[in-house]
C-alpha positions as CSV (number, residue, x, y, z in Angstrom):
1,X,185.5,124.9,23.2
2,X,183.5,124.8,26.1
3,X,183.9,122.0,29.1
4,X,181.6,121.0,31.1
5,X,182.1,119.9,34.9
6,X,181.8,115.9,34.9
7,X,178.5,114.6,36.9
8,X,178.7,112.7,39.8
9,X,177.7,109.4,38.5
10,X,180.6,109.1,36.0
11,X,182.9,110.2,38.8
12,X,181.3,107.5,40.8
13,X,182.0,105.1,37.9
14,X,185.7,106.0,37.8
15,X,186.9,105.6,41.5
16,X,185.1,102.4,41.3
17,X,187.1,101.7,38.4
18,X,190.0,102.8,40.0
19,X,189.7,101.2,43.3
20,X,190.3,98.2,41.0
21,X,193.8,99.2,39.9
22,X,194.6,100.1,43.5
23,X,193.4,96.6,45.1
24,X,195.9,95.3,42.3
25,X,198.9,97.8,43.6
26,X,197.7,96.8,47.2
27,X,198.3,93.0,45.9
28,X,201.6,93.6,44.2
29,X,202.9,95.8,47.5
30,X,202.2,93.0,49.5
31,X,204.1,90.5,47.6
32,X,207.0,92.6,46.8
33,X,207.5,93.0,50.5
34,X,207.4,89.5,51.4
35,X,210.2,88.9,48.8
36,X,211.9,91.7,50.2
37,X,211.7,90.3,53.5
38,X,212.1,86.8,52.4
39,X,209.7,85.2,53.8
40,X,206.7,87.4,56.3
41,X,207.2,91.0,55.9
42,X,207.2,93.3,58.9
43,X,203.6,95.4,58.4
44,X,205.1,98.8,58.2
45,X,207.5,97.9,55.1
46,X,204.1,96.8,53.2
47,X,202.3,99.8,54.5
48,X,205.3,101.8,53.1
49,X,205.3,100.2,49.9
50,X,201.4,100.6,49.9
51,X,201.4,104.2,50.4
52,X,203.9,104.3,47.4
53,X,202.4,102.6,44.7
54,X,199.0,103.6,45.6
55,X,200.2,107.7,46.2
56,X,202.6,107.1,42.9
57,X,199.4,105.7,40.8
58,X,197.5,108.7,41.7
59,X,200.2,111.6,41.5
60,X,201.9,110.5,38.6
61,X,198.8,109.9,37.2
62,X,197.0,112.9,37.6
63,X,200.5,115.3,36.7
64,X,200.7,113.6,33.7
65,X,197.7,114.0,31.6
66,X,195.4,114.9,34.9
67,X,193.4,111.2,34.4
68,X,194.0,107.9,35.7
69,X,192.7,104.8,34.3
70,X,189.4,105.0,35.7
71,X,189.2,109.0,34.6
72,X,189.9,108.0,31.1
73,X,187.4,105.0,30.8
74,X,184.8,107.1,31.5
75,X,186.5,110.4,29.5
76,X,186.9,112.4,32.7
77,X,190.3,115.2,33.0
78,X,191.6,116.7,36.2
79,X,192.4,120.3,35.3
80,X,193.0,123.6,37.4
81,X,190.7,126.2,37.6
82,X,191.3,127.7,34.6
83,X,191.5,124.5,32.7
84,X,195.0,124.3,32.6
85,X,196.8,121.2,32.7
86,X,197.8,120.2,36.6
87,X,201.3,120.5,37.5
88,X,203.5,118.3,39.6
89,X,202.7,120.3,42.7
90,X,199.0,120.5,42.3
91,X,198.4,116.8,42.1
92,X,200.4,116.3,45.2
93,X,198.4,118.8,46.9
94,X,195.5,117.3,45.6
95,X,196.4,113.8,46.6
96,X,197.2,115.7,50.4
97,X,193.6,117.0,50.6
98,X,192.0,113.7,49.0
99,X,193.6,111.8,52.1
100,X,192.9,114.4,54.7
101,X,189.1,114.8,53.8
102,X,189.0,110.9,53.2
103,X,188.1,111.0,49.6
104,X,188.2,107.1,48.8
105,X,185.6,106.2,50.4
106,X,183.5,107.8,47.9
107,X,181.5,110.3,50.6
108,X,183.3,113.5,49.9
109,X,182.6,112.9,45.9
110,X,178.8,113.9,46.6
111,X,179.9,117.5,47.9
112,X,180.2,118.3,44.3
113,X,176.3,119.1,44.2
114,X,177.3,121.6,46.0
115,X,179.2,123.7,44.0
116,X,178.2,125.1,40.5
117,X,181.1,124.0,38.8
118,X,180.9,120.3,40.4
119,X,184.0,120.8,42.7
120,X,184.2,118.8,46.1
121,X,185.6,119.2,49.4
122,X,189.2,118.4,48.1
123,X,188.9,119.8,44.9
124,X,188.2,123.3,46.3
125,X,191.2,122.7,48.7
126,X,193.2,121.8,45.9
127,X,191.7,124.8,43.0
128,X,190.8,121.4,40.9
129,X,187.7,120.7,39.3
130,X,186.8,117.1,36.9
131,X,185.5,117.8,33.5
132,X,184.0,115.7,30.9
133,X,185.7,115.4,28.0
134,X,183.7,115.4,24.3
135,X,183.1,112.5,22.7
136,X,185.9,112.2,20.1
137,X,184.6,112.9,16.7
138,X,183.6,110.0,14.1
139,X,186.4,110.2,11.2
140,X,184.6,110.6,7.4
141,X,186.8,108.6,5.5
C-alpha cells in the first residue's frame, strides 16, 4: 500500500488542533503549581511543569502510535523514513529539532513545499516525514 505525504493544509489543521490540547496542559500546569505551592507559584516551577506536560503530550504521543490528537482528527501519522513506526528516541529528537527550528508557530510547517516527500526543516533533521492515512473502508454488512 502506498502513502502519500500529508499536504500542508491538513497539517495546518492539526497543530491548530493541537495547540488546543496544549493551551489546556498550559491551564492544568498552571493550576497544579499553584496547589503545589499553595497559594502563587514561583514562575519557574510552572514553566517546569509546562515544559513537562506540553514535551510529554508530544513525545509520548508521537512514540506511541506517531499521532497526536490533532494528527488523528485529520488522519495524519508520523513515521520514519522508511515508514516505520517512530521509536522512543526519534520522537525525542524530533520534539529537540521542532523547538530548536521553532516549529509551533506554524512558519517552519511551510518548508514542506520544499521537499518532494513534504518533509520540513525539523522533519529532515529528525529523518521523519507526516503521511496521510486512507480513508478507512466502508464495512458491507
Amino acid at each position: 500500500m502506498q502513502v502519500s505525504s500529508a499536504p500542508i493544509w491538513k497539517r495546518l489543521l492539526a497543530l491548530i488542533y493541537d495547540g488546543l490540547v496544549v493551551t489546556a496542559l498550559i491551564l492544568i500546569s498552571g493550576l497544579v503549581s499553584s496547589v503545589i505551592a499553595r497559594g502563587e507559584a514561583p514562575a519557574w516551577l510552572t514553566q517546569m511543569l509546562i515544559v513537562l506536560s506540553v514535551g510529554g503530550y508530544f513525545w509520548l504521543s508521537w512514540s506511541r502510535g506517531g499521532q497526536t490528537a490533532g494528527m488523528r482528527a485529520w488522519r495524519l501519522r508520523l513515521v520514519k523514513l522508511d515508514g516505520e513506526a517512530i521509536t522512543n528516541d526519534v520522537a525525542f529528537k524530533r520534539l529537540a529539532w521542532c523547538v530548536v527550528t521553532l516549529a509551533p508557530t506554524g512558519v517552519m510547517l511551510f518548508t514542506g513545499w520544499l521537499s518532494p516527500i513534504g518533509q520540513t526543516v525539523y522533519d529532515r533533521l529528525s529523518n521523519t516525514r507526516v503521511v496521510a492515512e486512507p480513508k478507512p473502508r466502508k464495512s458491507t454488512q
